[in-house]
C-alpha positions as CSV (number, residue, x, y, z in Angstrom):
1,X,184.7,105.5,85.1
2,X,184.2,103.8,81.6
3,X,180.2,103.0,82.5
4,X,180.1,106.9,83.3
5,X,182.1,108.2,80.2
6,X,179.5,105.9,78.0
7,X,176.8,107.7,79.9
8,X,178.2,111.2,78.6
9,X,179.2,109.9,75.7
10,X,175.4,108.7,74.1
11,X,173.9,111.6,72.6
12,X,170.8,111.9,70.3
13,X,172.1,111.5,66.9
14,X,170.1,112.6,63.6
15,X,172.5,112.0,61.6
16,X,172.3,108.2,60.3
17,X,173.2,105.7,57.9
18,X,172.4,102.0,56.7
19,X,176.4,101.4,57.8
20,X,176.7,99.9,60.7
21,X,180.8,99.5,62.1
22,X,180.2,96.3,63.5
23,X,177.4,93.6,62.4
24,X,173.3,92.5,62.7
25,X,174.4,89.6,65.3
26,X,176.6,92.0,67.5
27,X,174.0,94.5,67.7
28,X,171.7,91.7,68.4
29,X,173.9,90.5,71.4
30,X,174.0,93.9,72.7
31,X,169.9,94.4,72.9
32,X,169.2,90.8,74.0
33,X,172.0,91.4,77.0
34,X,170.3,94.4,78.1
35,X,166.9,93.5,78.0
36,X,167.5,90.3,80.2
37,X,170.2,92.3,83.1
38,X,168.0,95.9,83.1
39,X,166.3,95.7,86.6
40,X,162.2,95.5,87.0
41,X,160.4,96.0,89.9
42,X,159.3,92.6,91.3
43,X,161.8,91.7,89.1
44,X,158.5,91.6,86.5
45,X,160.5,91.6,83.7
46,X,157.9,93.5,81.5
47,X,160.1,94.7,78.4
48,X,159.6,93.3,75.4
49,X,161.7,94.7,72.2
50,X,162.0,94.0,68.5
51,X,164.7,94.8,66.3
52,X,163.6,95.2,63.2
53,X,166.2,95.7,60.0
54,X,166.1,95.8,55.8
55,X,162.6,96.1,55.0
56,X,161.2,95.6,58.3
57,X,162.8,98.4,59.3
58,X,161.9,100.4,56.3
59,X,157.9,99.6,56.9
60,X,158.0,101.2,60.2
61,X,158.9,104.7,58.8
62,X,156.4,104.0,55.8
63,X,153.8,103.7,58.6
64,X,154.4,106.5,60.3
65,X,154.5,108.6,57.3
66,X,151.5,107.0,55.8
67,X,150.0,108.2,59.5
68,X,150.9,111.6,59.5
69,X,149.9,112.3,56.1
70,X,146.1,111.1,57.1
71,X,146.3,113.8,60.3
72,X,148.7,116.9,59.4
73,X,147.5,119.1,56.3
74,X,149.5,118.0,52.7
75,X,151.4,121.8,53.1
76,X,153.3,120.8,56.1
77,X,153.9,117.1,54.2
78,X,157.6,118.0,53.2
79,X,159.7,119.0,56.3
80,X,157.8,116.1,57.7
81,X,158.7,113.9,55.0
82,X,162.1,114.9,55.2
83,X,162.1,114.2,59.2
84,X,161.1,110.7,58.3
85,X,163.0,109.9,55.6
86,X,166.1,111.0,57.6
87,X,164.7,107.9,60.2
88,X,164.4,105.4,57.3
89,X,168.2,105.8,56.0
90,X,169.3,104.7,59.3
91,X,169.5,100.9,59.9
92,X,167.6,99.5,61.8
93,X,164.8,100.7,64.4
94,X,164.5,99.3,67.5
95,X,161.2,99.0,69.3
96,X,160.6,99.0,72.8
97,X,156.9,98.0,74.3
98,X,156.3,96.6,77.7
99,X,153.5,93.7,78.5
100,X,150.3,95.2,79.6
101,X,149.2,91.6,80.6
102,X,152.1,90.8,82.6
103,X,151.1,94.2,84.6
104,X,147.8,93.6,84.8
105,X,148.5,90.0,86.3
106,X,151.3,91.6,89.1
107,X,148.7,94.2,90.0
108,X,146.3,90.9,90.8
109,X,148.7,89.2,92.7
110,X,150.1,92.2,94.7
111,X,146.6,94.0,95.3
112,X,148.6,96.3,98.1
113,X,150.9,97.8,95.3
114,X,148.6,97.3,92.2
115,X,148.1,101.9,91.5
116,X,152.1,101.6,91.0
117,X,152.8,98.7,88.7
118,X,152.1,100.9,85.8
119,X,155.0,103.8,86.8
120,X,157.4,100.9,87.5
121,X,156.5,99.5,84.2
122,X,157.2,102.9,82.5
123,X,160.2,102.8,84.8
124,X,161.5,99.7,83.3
125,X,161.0,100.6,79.9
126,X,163.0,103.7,80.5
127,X,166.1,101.8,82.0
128,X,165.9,99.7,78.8
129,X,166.1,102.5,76.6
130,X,168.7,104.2,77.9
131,X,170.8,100.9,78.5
132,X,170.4,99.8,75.1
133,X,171.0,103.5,73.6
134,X,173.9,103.6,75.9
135,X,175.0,100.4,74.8
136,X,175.1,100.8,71.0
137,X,177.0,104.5,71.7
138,X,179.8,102.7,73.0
139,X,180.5,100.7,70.0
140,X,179.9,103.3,67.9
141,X,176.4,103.4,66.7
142,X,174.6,106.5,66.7
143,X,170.7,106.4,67.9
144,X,167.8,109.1,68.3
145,X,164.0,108.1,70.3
146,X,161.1,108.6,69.0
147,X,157.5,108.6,70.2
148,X,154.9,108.2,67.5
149,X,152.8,106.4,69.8
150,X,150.1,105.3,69.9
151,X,149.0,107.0,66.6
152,X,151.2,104.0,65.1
153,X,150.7,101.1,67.1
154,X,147.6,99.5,65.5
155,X,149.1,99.0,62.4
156,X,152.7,98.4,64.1
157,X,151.0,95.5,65.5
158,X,149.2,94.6,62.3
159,X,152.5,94.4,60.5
160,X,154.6,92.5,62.7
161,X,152.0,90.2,64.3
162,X,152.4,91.3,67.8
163,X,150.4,90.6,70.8
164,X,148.1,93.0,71.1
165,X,148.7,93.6,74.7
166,X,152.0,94.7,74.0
167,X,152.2,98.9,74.4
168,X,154.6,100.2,72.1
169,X,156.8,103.1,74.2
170,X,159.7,104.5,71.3
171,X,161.0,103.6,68.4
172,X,164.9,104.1,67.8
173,X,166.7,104.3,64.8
174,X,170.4,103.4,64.8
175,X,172.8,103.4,62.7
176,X,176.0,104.6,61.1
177,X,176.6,108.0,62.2
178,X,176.8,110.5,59.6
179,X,176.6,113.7,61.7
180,X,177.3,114.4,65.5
181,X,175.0,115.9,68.2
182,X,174.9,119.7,69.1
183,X,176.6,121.1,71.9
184,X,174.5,120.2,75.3
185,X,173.4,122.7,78.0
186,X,173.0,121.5,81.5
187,X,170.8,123.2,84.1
188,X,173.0,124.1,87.5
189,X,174.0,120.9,89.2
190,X,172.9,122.6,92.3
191,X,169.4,122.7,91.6
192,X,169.2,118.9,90.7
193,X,171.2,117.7,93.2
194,X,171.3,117.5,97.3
195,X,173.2,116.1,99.6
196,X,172.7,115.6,103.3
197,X,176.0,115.2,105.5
């Protein structure tokens, strides 16, 4: 019952600060444990993740702001500055990517299954998120996912010196939380779930 009250408990949380209530090496211990125990398919073991915190974590939101000010016109600039600025106080960001190498090389070797290798990848990458969301929730960190892939990843790569065949899949913000997540609708159980007796 605890792993299912974590589950309900992690929430998307907006609301973050640069103080964390326990410390970098803890939360480190958490994301490392998570990425090795997440199941893969073929046990491929595709996730790759960075944590990245002080500045490091800083240039990430300066690159995606940097980005959006080349696409979106300068008078939608401020609630979009104010989104990303509300990213940056958190922190840390981590960021999740999975090998496109390592699933090109399964799809060689298992010819039979090679169409699928990318959905289990995305799969993976998924379980990762959610486990290492979940994870930081239950010692009382609050996190939110973003996608500004792939408009960021050339330069996210740039920065940080990552292998190119890396594909960034979120970034996620943690942090301190300073506000707590909205009331949540569900859809009916009924429509979601079946069972066959």
């Amino acid at each position: 019952m605890e792993f299912i009250e974590a589950m309900k408990n992690r929430r998307t949380i907006y609301g973050l600060n640069n103080e964390l209530p326990i410390s970098d090496e803890e939360v480190e211990k958490i994301i490392k444990e998570c990425v090795l125990h997440v199941p893969s398919a073929f046990n491929s073991q595709t996730a790759r993740v960075v944590l990245a915190l002080g500045d490091n974590h800083k240039k990430i939101w300066d690159i995606v702001l940097e980005t959006l000010h080349r696409m979106i016109p300068e008078d939608k600039w401020q609630p979009t500055d104010e989104k990303i600025a509300g990213f940056a106080s958190a922190h840390g960001t981590v960021l999740f990517f999975e090998d496109q190498e390592k699933v090109s090389e399964l799809q060689k070797d298992f010819p039979l299954y090679k169409d699928n290798f990318p959905l289990w990848s995305t799969q993976s990458s998924g379980m990762v998120q959610w486990a290492v969301w979940t994870a930081l929730e239950e010692r009382g960190l609050g996190a939110n996912l973003q996608h500004y892939n792939p408009l960021i990843d050339e330069e996210v790569h740039a920065t940080f010196n990552l292998p190119t065949s890396w594909r960034l899949m979120s970034q996620m913000p943690i942090g301190g939380i300073t506000a707590g997540a909205g009331e949540k609708e569900f859809d009916p159980i009924e429509n979601r779930f079946i069972v066959f007796k």
